[in-house]
C-alpha positions as CSV (number, residue, x, y, z in Angstrom):
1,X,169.5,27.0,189.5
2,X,168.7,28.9,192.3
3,X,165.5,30.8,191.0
4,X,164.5,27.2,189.6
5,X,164.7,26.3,193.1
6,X,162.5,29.2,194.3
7,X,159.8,28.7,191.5
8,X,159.3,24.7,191.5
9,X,156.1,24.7,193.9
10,X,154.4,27.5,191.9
11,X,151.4,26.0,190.0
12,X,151.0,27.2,186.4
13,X,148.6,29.4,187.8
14,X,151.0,31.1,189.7
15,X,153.4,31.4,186.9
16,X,151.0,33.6,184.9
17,X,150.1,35.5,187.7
18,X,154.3,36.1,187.6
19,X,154.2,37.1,184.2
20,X,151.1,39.9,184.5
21,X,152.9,41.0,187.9
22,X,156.3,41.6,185.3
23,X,154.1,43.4,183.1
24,X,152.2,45.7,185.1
25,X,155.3,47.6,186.4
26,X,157.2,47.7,182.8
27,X,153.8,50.1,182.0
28,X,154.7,52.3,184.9
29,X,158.2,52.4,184.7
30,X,157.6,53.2,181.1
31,X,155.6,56.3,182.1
32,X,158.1,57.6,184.7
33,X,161.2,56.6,182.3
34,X,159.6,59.3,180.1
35,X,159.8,61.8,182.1
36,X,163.5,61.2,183.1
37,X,166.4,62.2,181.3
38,X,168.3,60.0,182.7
39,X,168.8,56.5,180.6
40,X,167.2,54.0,182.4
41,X,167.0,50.3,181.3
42,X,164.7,47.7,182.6
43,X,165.7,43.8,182.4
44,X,164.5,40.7,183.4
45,X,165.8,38.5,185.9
46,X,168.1,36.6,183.5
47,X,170.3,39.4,183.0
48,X,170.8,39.5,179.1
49,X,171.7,43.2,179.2
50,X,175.4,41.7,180.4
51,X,176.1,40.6,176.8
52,X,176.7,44.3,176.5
53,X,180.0,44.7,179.1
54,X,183.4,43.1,179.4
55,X,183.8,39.8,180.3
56,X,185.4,41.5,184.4
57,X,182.5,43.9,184.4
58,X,179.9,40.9,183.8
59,X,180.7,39.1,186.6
60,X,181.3,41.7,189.2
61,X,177.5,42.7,187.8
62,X,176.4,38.5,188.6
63,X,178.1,38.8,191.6
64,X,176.9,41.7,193.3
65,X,173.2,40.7,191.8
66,X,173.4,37.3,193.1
67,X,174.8,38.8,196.5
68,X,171.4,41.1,196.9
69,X,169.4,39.0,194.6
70,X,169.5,36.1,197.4
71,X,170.0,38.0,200.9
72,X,166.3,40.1,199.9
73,X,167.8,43.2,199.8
74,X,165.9,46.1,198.6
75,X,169.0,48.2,198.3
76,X,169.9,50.0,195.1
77,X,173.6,49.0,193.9
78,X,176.3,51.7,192.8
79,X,178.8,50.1,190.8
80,X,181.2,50.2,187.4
81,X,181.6,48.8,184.6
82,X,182.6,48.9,180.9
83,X,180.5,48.3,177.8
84,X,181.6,47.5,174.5
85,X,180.5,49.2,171.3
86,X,179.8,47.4,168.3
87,X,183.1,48.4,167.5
88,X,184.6,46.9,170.2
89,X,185.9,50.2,171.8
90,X,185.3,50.3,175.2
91,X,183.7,52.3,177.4
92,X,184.0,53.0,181.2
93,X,180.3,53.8,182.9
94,X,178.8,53.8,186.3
95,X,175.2,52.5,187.0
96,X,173.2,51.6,189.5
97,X,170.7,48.7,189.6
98,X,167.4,48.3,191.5
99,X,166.0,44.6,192.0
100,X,162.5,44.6,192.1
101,X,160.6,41.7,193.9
102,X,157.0,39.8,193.0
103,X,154.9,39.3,195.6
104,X,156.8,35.7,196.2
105,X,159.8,38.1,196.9
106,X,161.2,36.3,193.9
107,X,163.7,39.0,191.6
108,X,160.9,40.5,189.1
109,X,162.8,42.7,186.9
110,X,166.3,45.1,187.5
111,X,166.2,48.6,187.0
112,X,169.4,50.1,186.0
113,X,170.3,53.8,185.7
């Protein structure tokens, strides 16, 4: 609701604009990622990459998004969590996240380490 909120005066025009600004930095980050050896995953705003992680872990993840998400921080986030395997075993992991912002300041895209 709340990005709904941020995006209802943006003509259509604007919206594709959105889009082309998403996909511009996926090519970047896909060249840096490559020279990394460090996993790095890149999301969209909606978050699907939380289907992943326990139930707790998904919404400390929503609640520390929405906290930095909405104040404009341009922080990166340390944090836990733990994913599940197909299995169902789990797994403990740290992470950090990076929102990145449009030139609306709207979330873009999360970069997670």
């Amino acid at each position: 609701p709340s990005f709904i909120a941020l995006i209802m005066n943006l003509t259509e025009e604007d919206l594709i604009f959105m889009e082309k600004c998403f996909q511009r930095p996926i090519l970047e980050f896909e060249k840096l990622i490559s020279f990394s050896g460090t996993p790095t995953v890149v999301w969209r705003r909606t978050g699907e990459i939380a289907l992943v992680m326990d139930n707790q872990s998904a919404v400390e993840y929503w609640e520390k998004f929405a906290c930095h998400a909405f104040n404009n921080s341009r922080q990166s986030v340390m944090t836990t969590c733990i994913l599940i395997r197909p299995s169902g075993i789990p797994v403990p992991c740290a992470f950090c996240f990076t929102i990145k912002r449009d030139i609306f300041d709207i979330p873009l895209a999360i970069v997670g380490n």
